[in-house]
C-alpha positions in Angstrom: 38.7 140.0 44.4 42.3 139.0 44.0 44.5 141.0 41.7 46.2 139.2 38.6 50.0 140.5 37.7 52.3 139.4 35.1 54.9 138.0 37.4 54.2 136.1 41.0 53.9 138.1 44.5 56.3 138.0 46.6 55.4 136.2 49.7 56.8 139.2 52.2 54.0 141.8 52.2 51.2 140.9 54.2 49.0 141.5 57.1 46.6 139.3 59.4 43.6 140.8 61.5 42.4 138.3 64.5 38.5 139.5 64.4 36.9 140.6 67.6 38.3 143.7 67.6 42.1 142.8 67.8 44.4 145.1 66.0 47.2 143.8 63.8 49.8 142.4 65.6 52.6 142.5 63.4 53.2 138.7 62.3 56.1 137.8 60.6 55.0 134.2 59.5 51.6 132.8 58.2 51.6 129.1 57.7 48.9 127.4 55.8 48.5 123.4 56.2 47.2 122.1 52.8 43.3 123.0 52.0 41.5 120.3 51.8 38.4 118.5 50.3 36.6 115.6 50.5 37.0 113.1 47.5 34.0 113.1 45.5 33.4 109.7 44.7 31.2 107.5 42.5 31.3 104.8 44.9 27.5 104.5 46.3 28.8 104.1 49.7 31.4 106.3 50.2 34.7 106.1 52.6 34.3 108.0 55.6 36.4 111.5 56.0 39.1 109.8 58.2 39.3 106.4 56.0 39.8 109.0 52.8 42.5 110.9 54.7 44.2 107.1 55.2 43.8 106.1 51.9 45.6 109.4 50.1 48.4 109.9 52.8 46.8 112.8 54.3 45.6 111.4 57.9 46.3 113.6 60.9 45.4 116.4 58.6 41.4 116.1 59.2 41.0 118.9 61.1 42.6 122.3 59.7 44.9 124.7 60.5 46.8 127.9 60.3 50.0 129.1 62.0 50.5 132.4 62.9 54.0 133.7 64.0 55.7 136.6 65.5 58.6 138.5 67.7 57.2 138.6 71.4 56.8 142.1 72.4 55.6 142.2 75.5 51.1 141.9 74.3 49.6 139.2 76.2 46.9 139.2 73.6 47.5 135.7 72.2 47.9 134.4 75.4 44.7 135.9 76.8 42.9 134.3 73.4 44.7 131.1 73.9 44.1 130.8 77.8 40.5 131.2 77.7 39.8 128.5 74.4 41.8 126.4 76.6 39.7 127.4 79.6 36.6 126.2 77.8 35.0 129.9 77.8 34.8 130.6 74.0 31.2 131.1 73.3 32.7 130.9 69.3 35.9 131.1 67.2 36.7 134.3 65.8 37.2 135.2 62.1 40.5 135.7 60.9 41.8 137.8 58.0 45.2 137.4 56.0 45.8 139.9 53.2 48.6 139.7 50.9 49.9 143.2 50.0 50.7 144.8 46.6 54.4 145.6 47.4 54.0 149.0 45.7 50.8 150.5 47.3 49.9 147.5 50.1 46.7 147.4 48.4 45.4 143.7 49.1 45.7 141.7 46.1 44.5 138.7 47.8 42.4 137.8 51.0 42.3 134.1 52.9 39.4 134.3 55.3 39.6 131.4 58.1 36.0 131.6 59.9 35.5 130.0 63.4 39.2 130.4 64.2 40.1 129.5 67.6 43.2 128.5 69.1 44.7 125.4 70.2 48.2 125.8 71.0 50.6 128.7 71.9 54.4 128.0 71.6 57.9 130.3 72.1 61.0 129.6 70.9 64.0 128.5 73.2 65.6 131.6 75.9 69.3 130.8 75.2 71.7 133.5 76.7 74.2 132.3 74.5 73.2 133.1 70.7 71.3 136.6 70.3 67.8 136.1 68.3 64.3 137.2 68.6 61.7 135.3 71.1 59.0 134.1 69.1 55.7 133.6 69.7 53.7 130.7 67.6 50.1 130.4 67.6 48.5 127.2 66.1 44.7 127.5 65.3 41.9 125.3 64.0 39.2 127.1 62.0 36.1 125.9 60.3 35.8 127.3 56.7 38.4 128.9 54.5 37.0 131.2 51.2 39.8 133.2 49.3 38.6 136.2 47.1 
């Protein structure tokens, strides 16, 4: 259930569990496209999904997704998620978990849920010998339902 406070949470305490096992992996970015719904409509014959997304500006964001990023050290565990959804061996997605953490206790205060989660692209920021900086590792994932409790 999430937790009311008299000011706004800060968006820096957080943590996000990839289902099937995985551990945390120490994300330092979570990146939610816009949630979604269909228009509820009095029109008897409705407009379908993709016509809907046209008509309110929203086309090419049909299909959701979340954005997960971090410093690369060393795991291979995205990769090894990412390389067998691209593969074609995921029997299913996976469910993944973001809390956002009380910055007193890191109690969660709220929870985002993304069911059916699988991943669709993996991306790393530019080597450059020149200017110092953390690799980063993006993952980019479709998922089927969001709930938030």
């Amino acid at each position: 259930m999430a937790t009311l406070s008299p000011v706004p949470y800060g968006a820096t305490h957080f943590d996000v569990l990839l289902g099937g096992g995985a551990r945390s992996l120490g994300f330092c970015e979570v990146v939610f496209d816009p949630f979604l719904s269909t228009a509820v409509q009095t029109d008897p014959e409705p407009d379908p999904p993709q016509a809907v997304a046209q008509a309110s500006g929203q086309a090419g964001l049909a299909v959701p997704r979340l954005m997960l990023r971090r410093g690369f050290d060393g795991s291979l565990d995205l990769y090894q998620w990412w390389d067998t959804a691209r593969k074609r061996k995921l029997k299913r997605g996976r469910t993944v978990t973001v809390h956002l953490l009380h910055p007193a206790d890191h109690t969660p205060v709220v929870t985002w849920t993304f069911s059916n989660a699988q991943p669709v692209a993996l991306a790393y920021s530019p080597l450059q010998a020149l200017q110092g900086g953390l690799l980063m590792e993006t993952l980019t994932l479709h998922y089927g339902k969001v709930t938030m409790k």
